[in-house]
C-alpha positions in Angstrom: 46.3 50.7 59.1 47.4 49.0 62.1 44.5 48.8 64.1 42.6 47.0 60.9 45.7 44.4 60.6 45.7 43.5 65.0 42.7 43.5 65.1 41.2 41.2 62.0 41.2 38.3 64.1 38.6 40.3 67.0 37.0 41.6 63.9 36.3 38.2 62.5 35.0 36.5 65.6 32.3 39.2 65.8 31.5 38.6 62.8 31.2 35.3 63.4 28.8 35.5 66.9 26.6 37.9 64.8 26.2 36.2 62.3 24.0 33.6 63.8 20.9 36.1 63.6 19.2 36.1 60.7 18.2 39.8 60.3 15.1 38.4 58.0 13.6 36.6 60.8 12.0 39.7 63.1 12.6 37.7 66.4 16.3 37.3 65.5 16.2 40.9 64.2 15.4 41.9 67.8 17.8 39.6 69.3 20.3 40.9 67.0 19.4 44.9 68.1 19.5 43.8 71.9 23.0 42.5 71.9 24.2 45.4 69.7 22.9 47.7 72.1 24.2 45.6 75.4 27.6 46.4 73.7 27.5 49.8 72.4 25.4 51.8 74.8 28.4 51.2 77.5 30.6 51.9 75.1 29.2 55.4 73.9 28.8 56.1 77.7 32.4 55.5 78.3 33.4 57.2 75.5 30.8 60.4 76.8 32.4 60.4 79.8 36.5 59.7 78.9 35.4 63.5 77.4 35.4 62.0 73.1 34.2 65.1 71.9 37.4 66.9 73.0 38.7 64.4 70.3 35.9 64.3 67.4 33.7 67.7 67.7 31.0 65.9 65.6 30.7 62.9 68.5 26.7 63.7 69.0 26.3 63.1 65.7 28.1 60.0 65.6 26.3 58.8 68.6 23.5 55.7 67.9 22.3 55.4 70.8 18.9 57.3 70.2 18.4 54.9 67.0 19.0 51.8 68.3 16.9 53.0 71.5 14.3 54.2 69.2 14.3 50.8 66.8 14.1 48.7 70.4 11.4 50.8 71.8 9.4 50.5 68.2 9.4 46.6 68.2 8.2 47.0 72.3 11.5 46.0 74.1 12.4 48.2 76.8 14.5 45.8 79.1 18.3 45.7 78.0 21.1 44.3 80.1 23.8 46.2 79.2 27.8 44.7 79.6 31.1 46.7 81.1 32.4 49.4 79.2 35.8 49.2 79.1 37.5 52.0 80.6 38.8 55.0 78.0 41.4 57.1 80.2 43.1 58.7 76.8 42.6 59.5 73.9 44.6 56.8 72.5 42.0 54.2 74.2 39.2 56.7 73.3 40.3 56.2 69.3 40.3 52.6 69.8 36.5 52.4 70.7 35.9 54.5 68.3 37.8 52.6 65.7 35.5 49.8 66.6 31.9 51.6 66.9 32.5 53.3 63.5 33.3 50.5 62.0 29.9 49.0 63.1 28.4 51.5 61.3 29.9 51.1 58.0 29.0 47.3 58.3 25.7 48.3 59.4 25.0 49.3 56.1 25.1 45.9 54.4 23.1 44.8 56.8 20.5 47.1 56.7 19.7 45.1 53.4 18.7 41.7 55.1 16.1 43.9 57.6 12.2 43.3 56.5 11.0 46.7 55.3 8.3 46.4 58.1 11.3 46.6 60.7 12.5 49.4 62.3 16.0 49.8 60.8 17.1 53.1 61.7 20.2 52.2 64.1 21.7 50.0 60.7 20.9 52.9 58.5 22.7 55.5 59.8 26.1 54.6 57.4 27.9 57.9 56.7 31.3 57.1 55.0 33.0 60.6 55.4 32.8 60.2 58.8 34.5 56.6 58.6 37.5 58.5 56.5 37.8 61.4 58.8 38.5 59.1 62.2 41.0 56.8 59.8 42.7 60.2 59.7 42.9 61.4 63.1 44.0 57.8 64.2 46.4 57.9 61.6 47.8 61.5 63.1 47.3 60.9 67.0 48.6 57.5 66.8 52.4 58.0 66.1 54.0 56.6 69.0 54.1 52.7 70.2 52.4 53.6 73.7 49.1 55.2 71.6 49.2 52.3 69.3 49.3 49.9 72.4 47.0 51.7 74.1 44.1 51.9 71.3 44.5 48.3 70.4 44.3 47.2 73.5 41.1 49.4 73.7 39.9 48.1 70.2 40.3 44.6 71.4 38.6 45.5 74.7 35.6 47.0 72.5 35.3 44.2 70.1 35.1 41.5 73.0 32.3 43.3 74.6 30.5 43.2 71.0 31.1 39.3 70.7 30.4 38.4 74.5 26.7 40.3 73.9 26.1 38.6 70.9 27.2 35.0 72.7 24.8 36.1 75.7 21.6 37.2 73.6 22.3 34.2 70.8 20.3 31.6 73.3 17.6 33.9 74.3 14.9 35.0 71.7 12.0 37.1 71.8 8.7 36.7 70.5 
């Protein structure tokens, strides 16, 4: 899949500014939920408002936005600064942020394994792997031509620098 191939490097460097929380320590944990929802609030917004569920009929289901709200609100932060969206004017650019927030979720999954069983964990336990193969699909059909392809990388890209640059900001601050 192309998106997967361009974007590995984006991918890794997530990865990589995420991987500084240790999801077994509970004021890392909350770090860790406040820069994922600095990112990906925005980015469900934008995606809300670019009209997604023209694209994926099941988008409030695939919204997080409750859980990670919910998860934040259980461990008594209410504050959250949250970053740009990027903007999605097609559906092309809509795919790509998708590509990238579904992908979250999948990863979420293993994650969900390093959370304390006290925690709240319901925004990294909300894995659903049919919907994962059913957007590799649609990309795969709406993505034929070089201008979509450019145009949801670029958004991919957009979306996965929005992830690292909340994860750089919220990496120095910790909550007690």
């Amino acid at each position: 899949m192309l998106l997967r191939e361009s974007t590995r490097p984006d991918h890794d460097r997530v990865d990589a500014a995420f991987a500084r929380f240790d999801l077994g320590d509970p004021v890392d944990y909350r770090a860790f939920l406040l820069a994922q929802a600095s990112a990906l609030l925005p980015i469900e917004a934008a995606l809300t408002a670019a009209g997604v569920q023209e694209v994926v009929c099941d988008w409030p289901q695939r919204q997080r936005a409750s859980r990670i709200l919910a998860d934040l609100a259980d461990l008594g932060l209410g504050t959250l600064r949250a970053l740009e969206a990027p903007q999605l004017d097609s559906t092309a650019q809509m795919l790509g942020a998708l590509y990238v927030v579904e992908g979250s979720r999948l990863g979420g999954a293993m994650l969900a394994r390093r959370v304390p069983a006290h925690l709240p964990c319901r925004f990294l336990s909300d894995a659903d792997s049919s919907r994962w193969r059913s957007l590799v699909a649609l990309i795969d059909h709406e993505l034929a031509s070089p201008a979509s392809q450019a145009a949801a990388l670029a958004s991919a890209r957009a979306a996965f620098a929005l992830f690292e640059a909340a994860a750089h900001a919220q990496a120095g601050v910790r909550v007690p």
